[in-house]
C-alpha positions as CSV (number, residue, x, y, z in Angstrom):
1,X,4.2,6.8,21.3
2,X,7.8,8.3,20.9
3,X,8.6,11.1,19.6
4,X,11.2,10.8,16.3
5,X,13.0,13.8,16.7
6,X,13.8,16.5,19.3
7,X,13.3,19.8,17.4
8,X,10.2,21.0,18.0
9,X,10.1,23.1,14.6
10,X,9.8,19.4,12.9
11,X,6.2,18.1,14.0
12,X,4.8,15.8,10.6
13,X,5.8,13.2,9.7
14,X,4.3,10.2,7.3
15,X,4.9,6.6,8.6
16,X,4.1,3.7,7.1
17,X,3.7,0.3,8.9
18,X,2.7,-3.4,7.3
19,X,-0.2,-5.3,8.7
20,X,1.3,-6.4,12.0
21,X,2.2,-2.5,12.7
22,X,6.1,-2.8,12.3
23,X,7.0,0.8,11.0
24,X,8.7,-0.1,7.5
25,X,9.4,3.3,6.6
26,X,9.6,7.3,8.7
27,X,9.6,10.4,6.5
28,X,9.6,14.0,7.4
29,X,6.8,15.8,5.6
30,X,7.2,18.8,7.5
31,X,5.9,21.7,4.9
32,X,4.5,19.3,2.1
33,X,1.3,18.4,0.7
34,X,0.4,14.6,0.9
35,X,-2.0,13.9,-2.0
36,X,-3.7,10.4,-1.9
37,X,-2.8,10.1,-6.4
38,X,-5.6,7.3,-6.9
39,X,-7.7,9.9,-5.7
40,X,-6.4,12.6,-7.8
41,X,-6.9,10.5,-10.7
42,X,-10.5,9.5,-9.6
43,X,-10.8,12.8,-9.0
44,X,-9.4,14.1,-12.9
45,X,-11.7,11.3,-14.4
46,X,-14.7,12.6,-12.7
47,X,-14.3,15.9,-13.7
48,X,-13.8,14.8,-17.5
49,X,-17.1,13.0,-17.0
50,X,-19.0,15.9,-16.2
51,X,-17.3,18.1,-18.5
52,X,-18.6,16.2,-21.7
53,X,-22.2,15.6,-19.5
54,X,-21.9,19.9,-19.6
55,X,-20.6,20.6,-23.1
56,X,-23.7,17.7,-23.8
57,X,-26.4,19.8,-22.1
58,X,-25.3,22.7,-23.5
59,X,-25.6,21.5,-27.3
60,X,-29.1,19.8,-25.9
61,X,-30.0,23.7,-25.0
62,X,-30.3,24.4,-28.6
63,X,-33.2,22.6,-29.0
64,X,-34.8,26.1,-27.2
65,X,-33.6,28.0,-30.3
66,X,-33.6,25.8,-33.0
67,X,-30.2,25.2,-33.3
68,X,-30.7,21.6,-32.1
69,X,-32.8,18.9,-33.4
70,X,-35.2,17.3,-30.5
71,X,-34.5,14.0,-31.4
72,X,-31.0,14.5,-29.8
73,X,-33.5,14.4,-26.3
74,X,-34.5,11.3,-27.1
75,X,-30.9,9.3,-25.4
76,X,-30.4,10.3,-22.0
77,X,-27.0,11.5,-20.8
78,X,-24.7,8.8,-20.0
């Protein structure tokens, strides 16, 4: 291991290699987030999903006051 700079304020750094380990690139991410954004986007789409599975179960609720007809229990949630 060596270390990439000499100030010892700068500490993080995000290095990518290829598949025989050769470092193609060295970044300083000193004071930055690093977000993974296929998992962000997995992340969004899930929550979508479950806020239509939600806003679902919630119109299915009515069935309890009338407001919804009981034949709407007859297709599960998807």
């Amino acid at each position: 291991m060596k270390e990439l700079n000499n100030d010892p304020h700068i500490t993080r750094y995000l290095i990518t290699v290829d598949s025989n380990g050769t470092t193609l690139q060295t970044m300083n991410v000193e004071g930055k987030s690093l977000i993974d954004s296929e998992a962000a986007r997995n992340l969004v789409r899930d929550m979508n999903q479950m806020t239509a599975r939600m806003n679902e179960m919630v119109r299915r609720m009515g069935v309890l006051n009338g407001a919804c007809n009981t034949e709407r229990l007859n297709k599960s949630i998807d």
